[in-house]
C-alpha positions as protocol buffer text, in pm:
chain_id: "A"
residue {
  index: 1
  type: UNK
  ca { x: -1401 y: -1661 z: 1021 }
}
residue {
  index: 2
  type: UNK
  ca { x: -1040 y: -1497 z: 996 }
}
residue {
  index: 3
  type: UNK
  ca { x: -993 y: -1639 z: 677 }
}
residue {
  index: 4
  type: UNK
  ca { x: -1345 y: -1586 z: 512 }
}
residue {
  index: 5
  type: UNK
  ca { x: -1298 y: -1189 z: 565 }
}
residue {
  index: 6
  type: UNK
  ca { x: -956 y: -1148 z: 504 }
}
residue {
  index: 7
  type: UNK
  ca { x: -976 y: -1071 z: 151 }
}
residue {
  index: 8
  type: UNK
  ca { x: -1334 y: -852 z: 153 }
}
residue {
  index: 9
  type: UNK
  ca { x: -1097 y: -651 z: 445 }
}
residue {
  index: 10
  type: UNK
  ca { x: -811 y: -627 z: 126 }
}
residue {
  index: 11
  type: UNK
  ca { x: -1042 y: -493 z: -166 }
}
residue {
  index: 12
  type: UNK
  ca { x: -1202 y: -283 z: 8 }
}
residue {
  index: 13
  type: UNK
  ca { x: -951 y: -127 z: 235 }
}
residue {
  index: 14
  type: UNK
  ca { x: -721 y: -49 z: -63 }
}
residue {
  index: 15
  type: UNK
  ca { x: -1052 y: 78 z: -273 }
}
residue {
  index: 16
  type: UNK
  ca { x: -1215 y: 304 z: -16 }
}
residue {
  index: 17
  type: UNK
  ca { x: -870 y: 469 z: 43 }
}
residue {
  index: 18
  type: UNK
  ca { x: -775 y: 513 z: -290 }
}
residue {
  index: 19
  type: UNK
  ca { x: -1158 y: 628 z: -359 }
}
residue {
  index: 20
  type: UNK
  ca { x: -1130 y: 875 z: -46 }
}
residue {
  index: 21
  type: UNK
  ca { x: -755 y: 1050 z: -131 }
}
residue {
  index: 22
  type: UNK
  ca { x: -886 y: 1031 z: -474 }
}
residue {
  index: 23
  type: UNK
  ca { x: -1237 y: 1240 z: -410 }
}
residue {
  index: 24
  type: UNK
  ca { x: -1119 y: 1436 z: -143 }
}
residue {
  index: 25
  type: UNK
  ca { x: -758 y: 1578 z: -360 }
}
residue {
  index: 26
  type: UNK
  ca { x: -1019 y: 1670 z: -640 }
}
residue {
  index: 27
  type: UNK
  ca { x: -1256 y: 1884 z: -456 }
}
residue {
  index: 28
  type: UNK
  ca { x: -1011 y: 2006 z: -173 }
}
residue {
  index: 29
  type: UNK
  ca { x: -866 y: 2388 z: -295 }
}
residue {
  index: 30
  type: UNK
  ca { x: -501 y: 2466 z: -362 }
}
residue {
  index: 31
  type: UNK
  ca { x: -418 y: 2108 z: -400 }
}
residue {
  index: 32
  type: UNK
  ca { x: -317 y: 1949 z: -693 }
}
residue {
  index: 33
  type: UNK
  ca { x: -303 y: 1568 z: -736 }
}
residue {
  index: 34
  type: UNK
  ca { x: -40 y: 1565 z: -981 }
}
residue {
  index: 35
  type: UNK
  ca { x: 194 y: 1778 z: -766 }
}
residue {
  index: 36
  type: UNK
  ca { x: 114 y: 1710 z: -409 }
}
residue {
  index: 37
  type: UNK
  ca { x: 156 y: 1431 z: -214 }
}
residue {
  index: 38
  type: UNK
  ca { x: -132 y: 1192 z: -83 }
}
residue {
  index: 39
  type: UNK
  ca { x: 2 y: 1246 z: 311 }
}
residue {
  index: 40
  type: UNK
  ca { x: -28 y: 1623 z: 239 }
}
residue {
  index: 41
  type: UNK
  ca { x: -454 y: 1580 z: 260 }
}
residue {
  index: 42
  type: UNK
  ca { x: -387 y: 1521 z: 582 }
}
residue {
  index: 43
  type: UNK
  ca { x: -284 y: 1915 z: 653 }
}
residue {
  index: 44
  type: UNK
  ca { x: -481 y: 2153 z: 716 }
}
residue {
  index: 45
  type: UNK
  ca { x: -854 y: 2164 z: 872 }
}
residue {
  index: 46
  type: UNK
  ca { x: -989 y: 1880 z: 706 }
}
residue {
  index: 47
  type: UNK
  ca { x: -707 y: 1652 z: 723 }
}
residue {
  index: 48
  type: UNK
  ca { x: -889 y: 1443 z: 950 }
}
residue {
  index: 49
  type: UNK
  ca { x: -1035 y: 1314 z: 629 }
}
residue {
  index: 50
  type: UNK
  ca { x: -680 y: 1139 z: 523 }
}
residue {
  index: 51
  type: UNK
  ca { x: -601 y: 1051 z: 890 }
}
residue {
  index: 52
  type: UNK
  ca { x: -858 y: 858 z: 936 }
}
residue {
  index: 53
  type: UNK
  ca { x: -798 y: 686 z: 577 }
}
residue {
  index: 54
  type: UNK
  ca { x: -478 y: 592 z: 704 }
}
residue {
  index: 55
  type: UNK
  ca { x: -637 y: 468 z: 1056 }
}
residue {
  index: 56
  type: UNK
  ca { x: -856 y: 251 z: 798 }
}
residue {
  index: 57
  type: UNK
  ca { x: -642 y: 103 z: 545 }
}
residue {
  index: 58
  type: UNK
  ca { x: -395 y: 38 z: 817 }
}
residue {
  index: 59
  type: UNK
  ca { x: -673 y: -153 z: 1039 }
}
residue {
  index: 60
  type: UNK
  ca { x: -787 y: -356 z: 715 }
}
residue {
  index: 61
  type: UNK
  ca { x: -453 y: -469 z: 577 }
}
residue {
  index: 62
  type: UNK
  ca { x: -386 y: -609 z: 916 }
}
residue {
  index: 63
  type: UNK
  ca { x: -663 y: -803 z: 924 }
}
residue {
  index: 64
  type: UNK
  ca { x: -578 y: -911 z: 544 }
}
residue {
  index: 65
  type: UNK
  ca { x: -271 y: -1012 z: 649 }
}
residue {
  index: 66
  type: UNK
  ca { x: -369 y: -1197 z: 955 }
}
residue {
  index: 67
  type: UNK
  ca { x: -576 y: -1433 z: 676 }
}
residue {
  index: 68
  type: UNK
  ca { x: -308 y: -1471 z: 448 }
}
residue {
  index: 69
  type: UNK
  ca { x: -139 y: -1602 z: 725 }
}
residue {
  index: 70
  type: UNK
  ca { x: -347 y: -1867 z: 803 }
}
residue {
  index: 71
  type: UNK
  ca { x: -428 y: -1945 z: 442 }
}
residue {
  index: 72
  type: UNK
  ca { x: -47 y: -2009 z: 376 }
}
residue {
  index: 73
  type: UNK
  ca { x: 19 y: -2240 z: 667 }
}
residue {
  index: 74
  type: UNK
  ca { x: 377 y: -2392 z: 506 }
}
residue {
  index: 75
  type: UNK
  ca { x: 599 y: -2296 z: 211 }
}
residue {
  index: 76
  type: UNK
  ca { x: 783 y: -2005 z: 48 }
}
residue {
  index: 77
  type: UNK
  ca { x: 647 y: -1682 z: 215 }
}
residue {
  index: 78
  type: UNK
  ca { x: 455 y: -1846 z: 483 }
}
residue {
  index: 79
  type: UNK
  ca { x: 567 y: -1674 z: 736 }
}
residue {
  index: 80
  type: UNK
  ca { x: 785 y: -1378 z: 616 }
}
residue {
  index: 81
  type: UNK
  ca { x: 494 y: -1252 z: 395 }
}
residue {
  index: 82
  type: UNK
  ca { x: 248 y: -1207 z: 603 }
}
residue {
  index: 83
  type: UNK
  ca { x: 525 y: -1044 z: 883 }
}
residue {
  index: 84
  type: UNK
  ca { x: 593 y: -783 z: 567 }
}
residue {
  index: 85
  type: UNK
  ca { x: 215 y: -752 z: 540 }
}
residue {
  index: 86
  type: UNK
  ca { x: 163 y: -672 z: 918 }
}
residue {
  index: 87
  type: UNK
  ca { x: 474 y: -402 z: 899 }
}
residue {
  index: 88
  type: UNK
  ca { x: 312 y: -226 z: 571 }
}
residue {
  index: 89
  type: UNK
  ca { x: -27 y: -234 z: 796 }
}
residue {
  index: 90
  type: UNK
  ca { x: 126 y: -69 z: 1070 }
}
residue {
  index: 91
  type: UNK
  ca { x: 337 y: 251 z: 913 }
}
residue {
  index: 92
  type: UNK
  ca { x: 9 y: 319 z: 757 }
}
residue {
  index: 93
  type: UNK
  ca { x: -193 y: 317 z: 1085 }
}
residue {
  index: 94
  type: UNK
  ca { x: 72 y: 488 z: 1247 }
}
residue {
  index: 95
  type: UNK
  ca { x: 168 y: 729 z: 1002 }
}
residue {
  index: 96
  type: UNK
  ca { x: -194 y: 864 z: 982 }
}
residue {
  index: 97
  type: UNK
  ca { x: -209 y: 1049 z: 1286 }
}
residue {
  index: 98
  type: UNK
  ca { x: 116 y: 1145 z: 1203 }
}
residue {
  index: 99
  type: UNK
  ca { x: 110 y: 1509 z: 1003 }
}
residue {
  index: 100
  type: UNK
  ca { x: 401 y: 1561 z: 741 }
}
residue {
  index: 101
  type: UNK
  ca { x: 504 y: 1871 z: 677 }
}
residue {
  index: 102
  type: UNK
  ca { x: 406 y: 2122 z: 323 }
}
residue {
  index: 103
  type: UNK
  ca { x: 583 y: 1988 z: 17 }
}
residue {
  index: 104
  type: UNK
  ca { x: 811 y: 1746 z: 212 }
}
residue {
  index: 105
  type: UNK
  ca { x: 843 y: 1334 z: 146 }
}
residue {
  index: 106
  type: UNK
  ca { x: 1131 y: 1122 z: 321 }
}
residue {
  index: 107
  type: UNK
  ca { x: 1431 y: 1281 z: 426 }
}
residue {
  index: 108
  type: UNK
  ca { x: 1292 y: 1662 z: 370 }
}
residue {
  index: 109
  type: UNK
  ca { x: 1057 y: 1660 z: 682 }
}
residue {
  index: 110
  type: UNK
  ca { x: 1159 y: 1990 z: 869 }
}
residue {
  index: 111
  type: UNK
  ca { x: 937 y: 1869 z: 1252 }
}
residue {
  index: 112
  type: UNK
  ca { x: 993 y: 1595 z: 1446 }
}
residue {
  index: 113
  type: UNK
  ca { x: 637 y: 1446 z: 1405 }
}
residue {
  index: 114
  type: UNK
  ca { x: 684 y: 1507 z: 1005 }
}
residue {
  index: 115
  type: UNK
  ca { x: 1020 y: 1300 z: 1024 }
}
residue {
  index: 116
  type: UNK
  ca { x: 849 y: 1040 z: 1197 }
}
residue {
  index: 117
  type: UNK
  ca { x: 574 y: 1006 z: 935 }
}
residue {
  index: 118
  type: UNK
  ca { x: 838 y: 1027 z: 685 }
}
residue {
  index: 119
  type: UNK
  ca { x: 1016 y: 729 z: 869 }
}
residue {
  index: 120
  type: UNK
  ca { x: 686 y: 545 z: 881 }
}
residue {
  index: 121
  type: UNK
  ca { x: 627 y: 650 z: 512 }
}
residue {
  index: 122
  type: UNK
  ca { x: 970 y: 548 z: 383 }
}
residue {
  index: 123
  type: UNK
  ca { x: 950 y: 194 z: 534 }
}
residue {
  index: 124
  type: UNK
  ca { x: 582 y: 149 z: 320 }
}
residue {
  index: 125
  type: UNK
  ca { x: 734 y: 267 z: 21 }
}
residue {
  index: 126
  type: UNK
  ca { x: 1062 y: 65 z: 67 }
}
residue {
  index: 127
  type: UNK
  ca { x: 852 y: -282 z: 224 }
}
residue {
  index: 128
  type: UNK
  ca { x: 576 y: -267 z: -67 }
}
residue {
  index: 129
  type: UNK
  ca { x: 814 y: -405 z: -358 }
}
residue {
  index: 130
  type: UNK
  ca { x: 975 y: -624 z: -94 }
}
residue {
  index: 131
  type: UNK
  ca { x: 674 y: -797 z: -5 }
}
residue {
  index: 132
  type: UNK
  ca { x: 545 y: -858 z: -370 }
}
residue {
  index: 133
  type: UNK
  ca { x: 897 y: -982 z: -434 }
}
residue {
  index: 134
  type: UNK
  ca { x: 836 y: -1260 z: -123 }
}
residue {
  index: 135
  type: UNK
  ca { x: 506 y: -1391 z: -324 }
}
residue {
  index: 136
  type: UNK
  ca { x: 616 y: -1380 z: -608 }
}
residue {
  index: 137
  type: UNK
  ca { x: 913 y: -1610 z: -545 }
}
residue {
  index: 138
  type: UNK
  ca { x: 543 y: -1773 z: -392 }
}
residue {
  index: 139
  type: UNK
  ca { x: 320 y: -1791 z: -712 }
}
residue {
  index: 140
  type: UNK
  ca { x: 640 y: -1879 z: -916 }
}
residue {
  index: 141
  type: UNK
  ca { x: 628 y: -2215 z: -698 }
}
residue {
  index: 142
  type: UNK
  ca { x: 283 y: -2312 z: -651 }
}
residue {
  index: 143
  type: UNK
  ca { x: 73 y: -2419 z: -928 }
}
residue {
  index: 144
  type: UNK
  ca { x: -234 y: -2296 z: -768 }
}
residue {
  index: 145
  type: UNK
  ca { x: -114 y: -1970 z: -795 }
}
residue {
  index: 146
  type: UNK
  ca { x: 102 y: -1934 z: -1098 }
}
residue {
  index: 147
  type: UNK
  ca { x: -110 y: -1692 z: -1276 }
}
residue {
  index: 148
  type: UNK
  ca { x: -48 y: -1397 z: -1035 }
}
residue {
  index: 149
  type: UNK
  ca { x: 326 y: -1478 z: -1091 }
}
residue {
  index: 150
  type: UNK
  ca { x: 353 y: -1235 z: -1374 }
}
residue {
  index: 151
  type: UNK
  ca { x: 184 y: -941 z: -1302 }
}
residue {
  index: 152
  type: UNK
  ca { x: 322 y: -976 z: -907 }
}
residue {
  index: 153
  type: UNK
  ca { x: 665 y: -946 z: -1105 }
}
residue {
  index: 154
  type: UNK
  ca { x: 542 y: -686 z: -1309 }
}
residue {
  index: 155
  type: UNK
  ca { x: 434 y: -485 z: -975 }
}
residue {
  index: 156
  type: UNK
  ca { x: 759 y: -518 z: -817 }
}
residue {
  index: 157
  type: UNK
  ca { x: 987 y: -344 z: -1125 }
}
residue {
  index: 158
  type: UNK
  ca { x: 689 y: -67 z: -1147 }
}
residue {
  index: 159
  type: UNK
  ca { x: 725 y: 8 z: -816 }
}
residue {
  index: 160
  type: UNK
  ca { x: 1104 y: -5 z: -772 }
}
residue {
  index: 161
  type: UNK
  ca { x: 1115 y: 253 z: -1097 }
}
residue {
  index: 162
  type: UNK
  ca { x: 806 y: 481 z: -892 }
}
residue {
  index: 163
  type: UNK
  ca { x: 1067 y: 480 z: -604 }
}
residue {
  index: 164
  type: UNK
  ca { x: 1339 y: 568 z: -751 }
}
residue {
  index: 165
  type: UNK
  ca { x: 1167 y: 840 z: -937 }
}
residue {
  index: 166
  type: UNK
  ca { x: 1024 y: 990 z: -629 }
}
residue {
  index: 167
  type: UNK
  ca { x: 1344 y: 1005 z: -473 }
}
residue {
  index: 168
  type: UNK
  ca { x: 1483 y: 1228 z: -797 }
}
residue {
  index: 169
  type: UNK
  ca { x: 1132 y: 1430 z: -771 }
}
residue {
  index: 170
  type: UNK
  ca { x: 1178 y: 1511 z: -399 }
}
residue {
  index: 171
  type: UNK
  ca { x: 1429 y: 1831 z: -464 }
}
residue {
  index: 172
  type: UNK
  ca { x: 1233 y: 2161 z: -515 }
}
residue {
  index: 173
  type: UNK
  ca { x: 1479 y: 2223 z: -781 }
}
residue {
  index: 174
  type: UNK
  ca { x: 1421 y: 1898 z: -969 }
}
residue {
  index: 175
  type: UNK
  ca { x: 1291 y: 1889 z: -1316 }
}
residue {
  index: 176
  type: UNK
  ca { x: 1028 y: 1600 z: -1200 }
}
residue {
  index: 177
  type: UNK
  ca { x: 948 y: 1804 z: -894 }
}
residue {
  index: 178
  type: UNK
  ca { x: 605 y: 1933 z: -1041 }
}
residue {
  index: 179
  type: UNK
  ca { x: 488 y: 1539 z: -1109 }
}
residue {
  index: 180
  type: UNK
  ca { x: 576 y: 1440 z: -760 }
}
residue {
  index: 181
  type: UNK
  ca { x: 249 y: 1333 z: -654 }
}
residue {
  index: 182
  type: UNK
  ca { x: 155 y: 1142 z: -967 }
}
residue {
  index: 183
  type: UNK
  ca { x: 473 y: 994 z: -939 }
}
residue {
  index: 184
  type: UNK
  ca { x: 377 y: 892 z: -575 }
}
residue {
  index: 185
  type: UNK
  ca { x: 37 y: 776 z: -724 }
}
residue {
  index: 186
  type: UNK
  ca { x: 188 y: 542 z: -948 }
}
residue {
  index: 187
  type: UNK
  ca { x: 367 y: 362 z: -668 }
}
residue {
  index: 188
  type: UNK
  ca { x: 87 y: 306 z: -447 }
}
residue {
  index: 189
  type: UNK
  ca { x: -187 y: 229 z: -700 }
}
residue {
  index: 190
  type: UNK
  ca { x: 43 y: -49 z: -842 }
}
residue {
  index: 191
  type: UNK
  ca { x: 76 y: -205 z: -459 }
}
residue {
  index: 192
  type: UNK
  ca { x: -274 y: -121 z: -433 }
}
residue {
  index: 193
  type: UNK
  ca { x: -370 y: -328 z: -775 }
}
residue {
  index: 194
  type: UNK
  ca { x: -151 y: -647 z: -611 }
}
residue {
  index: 195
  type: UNK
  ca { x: -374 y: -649 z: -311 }
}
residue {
  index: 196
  type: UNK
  ca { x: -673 y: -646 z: -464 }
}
residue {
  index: 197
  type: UNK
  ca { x: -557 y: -906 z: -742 }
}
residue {
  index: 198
  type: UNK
  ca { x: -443 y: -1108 z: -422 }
}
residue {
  index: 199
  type: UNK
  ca { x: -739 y: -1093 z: -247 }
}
residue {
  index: 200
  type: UNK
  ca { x: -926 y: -1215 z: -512 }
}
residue {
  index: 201
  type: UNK
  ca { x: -715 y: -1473 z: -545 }
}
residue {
  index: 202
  type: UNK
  ca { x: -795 y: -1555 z: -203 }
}
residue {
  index: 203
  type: UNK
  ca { x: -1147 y: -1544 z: -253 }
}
residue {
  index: 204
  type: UNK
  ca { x: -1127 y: -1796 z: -532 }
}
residue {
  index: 205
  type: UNK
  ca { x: -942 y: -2032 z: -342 }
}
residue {
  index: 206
  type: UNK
  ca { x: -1180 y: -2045 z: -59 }
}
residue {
  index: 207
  type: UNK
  ca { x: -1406 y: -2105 z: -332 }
}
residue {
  index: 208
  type: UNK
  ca { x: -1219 y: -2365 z: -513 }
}
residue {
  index: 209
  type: UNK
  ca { x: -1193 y: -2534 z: -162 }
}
residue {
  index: 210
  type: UNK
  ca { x: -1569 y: -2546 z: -45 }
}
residue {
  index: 211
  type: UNK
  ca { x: -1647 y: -2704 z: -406 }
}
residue {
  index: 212
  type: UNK
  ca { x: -1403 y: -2987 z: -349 }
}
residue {
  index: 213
  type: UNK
  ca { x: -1529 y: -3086 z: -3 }
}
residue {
  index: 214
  type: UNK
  ca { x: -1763 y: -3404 z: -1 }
}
């Protein structure tokens, strides 16, 4: 059963999130998408909205990872992907209810529940390239999976060069400071694109499986 949901629970937990902090930045007033963080929806009156997201992706990329556990029984990854997984899964759920502070991202949180969520935050940001790097080193290996090999390389050097630009947007003073949040964007769509891609995959493979079986 565990297996058979896990990858509806990855497309759509990274889609309706995406959807919702897409939607809601939009139509919400003095926010700006390409400037603001996606953590800073969660400010204000209707940042229930965003915590809630969180509580949600969180929630559905643990069950994701709870099937990807049980699909890869053996092998490269077997265990220490889906242990990344479940970490990524957490700091989001966590890190929901968790408020960060105006304008702040890491190491400029100026509250203690703000540094925690930019803790919490860091660890997703720092885990997510980390993890694709563990399946890749995966897909490279297994012939049944090959053809996510690429692009699961590709994700990882996208999202190393989205870190590191974050982390020379963060000053006030910086020149990239203004393109912050599309910065941000571009980090977490790319992780976002390798989980659905994965799950997918996934789907296929159960697939591929039930056709074989006398």
């Amino acid at each position: 059963m565990l297996k058979r949901i896990a990858p509806f629970m990855g497309m759509v937990g990274v889609t309706v999130f995406t959807l919702t902090f897409t939607l809601y930045g939009l139509f919400r007033p003095d926010y700006s998408p390409v400037r603001h963080y996606v953590s800073e929806l969660a400010i204000g009156s209707g940042g229930w909205i965003q915590i809630v997201n969180f509580l949600l992706l969180g929630a559905f990329l643990m069950v994701f990872a709870l099937g990807v556990r049980k699909t890869f029984l053996d092998g490269i990854a077997s265990r220490a992907g889906p242990i990344m997984l479940m970490i990524i899964a957490g700091c989001y759920f966590i890190s929901g209810p968790l408020v960060t502070d105006p304008l702040s991202m890491f190491d400029n949180q100026q509250t203690f529940i703000g540094m925690l969520h930019g803790i919490f935050g860091a660890l997703v940001f720092a885990l997510s390239p980390v993890c694709c790097f563990l399946y890749w080193r995966r897909f490279r290996a297994d012939p049944r999976w090959r053809y996510l090999h690429p692009w699961t390389l590709a994700a990882v050097i996208l999202m190393v060069g989205t870190v590191v630009l974050m982390k020379v947007a963060q000053p006030l003073t910086s020149a990239l400071n203004p393109w912050a949040g599309l910065i941000q964007r571009g980090s977490l769509l790319t992780f976002y694109a390798w989980v659905f891609a994965f799950s997918v995959g996934l789907r296929k493979s159960q697939n591929s499986i039930k056709g074989e079986s006398p």
